[in-house]
N, C-alpha and C positions, 0 to 999 in steps of 0.2 A: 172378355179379353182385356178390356180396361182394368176391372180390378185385379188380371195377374201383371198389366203392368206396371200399377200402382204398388204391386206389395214387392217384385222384383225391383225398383224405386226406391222403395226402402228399404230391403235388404243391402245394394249397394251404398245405400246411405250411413248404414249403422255398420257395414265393414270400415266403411271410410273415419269413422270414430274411432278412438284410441282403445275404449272397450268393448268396440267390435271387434277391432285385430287382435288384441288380447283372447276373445271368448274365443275366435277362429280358430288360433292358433294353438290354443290346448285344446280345443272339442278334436281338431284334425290329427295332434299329434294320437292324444288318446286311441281316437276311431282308425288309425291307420297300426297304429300297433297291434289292437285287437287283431283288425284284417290281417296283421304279419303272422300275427301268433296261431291263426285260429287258421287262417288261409293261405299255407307257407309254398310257395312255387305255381300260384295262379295267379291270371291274370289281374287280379285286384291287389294280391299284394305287391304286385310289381310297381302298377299306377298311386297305390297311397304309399308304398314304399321309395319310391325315389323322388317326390318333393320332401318327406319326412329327414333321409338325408341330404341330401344336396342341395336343399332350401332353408326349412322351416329355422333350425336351429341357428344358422347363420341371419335371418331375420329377425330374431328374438336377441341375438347379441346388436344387430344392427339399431334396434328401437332402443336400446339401453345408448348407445355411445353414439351414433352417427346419423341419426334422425332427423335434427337439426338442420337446417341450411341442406342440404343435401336434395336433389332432383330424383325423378323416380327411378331414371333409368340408371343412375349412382346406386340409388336402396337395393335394388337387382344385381346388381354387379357384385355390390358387397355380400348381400346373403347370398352368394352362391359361393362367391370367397370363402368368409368365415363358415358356412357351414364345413365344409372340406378338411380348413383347419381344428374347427371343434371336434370333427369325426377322428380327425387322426388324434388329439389329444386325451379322447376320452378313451380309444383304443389303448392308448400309450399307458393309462390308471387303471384297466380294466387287467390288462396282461399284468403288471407289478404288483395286481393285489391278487389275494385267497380267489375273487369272484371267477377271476380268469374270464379270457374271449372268448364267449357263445354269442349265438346268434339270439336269442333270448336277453341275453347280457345287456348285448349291444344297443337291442333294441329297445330294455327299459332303461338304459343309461342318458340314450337321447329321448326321449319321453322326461324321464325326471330334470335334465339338465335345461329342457325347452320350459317345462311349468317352473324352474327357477328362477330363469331367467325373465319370466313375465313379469314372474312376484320381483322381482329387483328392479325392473323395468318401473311397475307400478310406484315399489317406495322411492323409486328418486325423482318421479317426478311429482309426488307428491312434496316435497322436499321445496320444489318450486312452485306453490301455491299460496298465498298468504292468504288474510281478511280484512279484507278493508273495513266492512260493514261486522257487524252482529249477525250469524247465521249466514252471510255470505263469505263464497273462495270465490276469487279469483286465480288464474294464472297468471305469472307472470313471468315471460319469456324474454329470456336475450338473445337476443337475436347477432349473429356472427357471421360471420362470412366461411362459407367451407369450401376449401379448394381439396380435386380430386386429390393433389399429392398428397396429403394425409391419408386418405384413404391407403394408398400405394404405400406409402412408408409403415403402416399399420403392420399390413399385411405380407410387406416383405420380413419386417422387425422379428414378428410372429414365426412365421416359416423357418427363418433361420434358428429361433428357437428351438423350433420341432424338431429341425432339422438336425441339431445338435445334438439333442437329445436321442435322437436313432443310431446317431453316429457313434453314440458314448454307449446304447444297446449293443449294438455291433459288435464293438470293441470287446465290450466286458462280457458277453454274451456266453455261457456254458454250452460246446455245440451237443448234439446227442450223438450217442456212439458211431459209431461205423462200424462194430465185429459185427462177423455174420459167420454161421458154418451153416454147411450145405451137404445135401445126402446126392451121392449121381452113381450110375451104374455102366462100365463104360466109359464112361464121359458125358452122360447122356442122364438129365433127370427124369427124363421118361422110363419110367422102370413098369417092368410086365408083372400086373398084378398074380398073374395066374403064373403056378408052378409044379413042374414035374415030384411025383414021391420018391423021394431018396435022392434029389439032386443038393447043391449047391448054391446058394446065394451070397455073392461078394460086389459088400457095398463099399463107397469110399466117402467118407466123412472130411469135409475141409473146414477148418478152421483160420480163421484170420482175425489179429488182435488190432483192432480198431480205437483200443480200450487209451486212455491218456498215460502209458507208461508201459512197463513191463508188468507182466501179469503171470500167474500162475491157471493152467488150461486145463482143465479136468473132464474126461470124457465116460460116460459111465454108459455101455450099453449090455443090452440084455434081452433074450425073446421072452413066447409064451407060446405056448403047445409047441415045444419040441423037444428030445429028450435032454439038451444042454440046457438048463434054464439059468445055466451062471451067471452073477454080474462080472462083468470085465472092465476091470480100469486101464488106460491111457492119460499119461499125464506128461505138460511140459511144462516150462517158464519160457514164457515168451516175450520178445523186446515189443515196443511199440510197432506197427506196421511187417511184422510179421506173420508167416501163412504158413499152415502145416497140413498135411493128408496122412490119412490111416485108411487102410483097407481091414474091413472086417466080413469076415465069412461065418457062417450059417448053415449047419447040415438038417435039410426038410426031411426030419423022419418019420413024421407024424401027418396021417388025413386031415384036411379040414381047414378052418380058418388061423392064420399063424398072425401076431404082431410084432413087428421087430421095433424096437426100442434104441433113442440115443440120446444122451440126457448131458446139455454143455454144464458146466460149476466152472465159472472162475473166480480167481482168489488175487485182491491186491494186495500189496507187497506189506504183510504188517496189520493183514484182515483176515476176516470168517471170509472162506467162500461162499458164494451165494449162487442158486440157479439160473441162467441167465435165460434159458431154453429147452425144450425139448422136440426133436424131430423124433417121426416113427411112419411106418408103411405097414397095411393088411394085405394080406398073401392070403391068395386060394390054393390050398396044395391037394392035388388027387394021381 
């Protein structure tokens, strides 16, 4: 029992070293990314996943700039701070670049951004180390007074940056469409798979241009096992926030399994049309 308290002892001894939190802090980020990647929605990734965010990375900015003068329960307060602000910034690079936001993405971006930080951490304070002697370094710290309101003004400075920058997202933002068309029978998109030999099937096709402008609407439908197998175009030019219906019928002359077919093309104003969609229903006919 002594000797595991002797080595628990020293464990806390050598985290409490500048290259104890160093080695902690990239073995932990590492080992909890692994558990993310490897063990994504259990309970371990949960537990090394959310100091990895909401900690570690905030901590590793904190040993660079606010280390100094500062009290423990300051060093805490701020890496939960900056971590928060680093997650949303590295979100903010991740979205604007090729890499885009995964959940992989995300989670080797704070991984690489925590081991840089250490390595940056290391050269500056190496930076404050002279040699008095031949073979010997010293540190040599200045020692400062640090009041929380830096902290606070850091962190407000920051945010509002971020904050600006989501706002000019926003702004300038490309939304995704809104056209939709839709197949209903009725009224009703519940449509009855199964169908009488020799009856009739009338569908109604909506369309609505969601699209930034006026648009040209192109509707191309067509079966398969029955003896009409034409294609039949429907075509409009439609304003922005415009909606249209067509009813199209279908005579089941044929046994067996039928597919009905309805294929959107729109075309903007001074372009190739392009396929935007296709809807289609299988019918049992006997």
């Amino acid at each position: 029992m002594q000797d595991n308290g002797d080595m628990l002892n020293r464990l806390v001894a050598f985290i409490e070293t500048d290259n104890g939190q160093r080695i902690s802090v990239v073995t932990f980020s590492v080992l909890a990314t692994l558990i993310l990647l490897t063990m994504p929605g259990t309970m371990a990734a949960i537990i090394f996943g959310m100091p990895l965010i909401f900690f570690v990375p905030g901590f590793a900015v904190t040993r660079i700039f606010f280390w100094k003068g500062t009290s423990i329960e300051e060093k805490f307060a701020l890496s939960l701070g900056l971590s928060i602000i680093v997650v949303i910034i590295l979100a903010l690079i991740l979205v604007l670049t090729p890499i885009s936001l995964y959940s992989s993405s995300t989670q080797g971006s704070l991984v690489v951004f925590t081991i840089g930080a250490v390595a940056v951490e290391m050269l500056k304070n190496r930076k404050g180390v002279k040699s008095e002697k031949p073979g010997v370094l010293t540190r040599v710290e200045k020692t400062e007074p640090f009041k929380l309101d830096k902290v606070v003004a850091v962190m407000i400075a920051t945010a509002l940056v971020v904050s600006g920058i989501c706002l000019a997202l926003i702004i300038t933002a490309e939304y995704p469409s809104r056209t939709y068309f839709a197949m209903t029978e009725d009224g009703s998109a519940n449509i009855n798979s199964t169908r009488e030999l020799g009856s009739t099937i009338t569908l109604t096709i909506e369309m609505h241009n969601g699209e930034d402008g006026t648009m040209g609407f192109y509707l191309e439908t067509y079966g398969h096992n029955i003896s009409d197998e034409k294609h039949t175009w429907y075509n409009w030019t439609m304003p922005e926030g415009d909606t249209r219906e067509v009813d199209v019928s279908f005579l089941l002359d044929q046994p067996g399994v039928v597919r009905l077919d309805f294929s959107l093309y729109i075309q903007p104003i001074g372009k190739d049309a392009y396929l935007y969609g296709n809807l289609h229903i299988w019918l049992l006919v006997e």
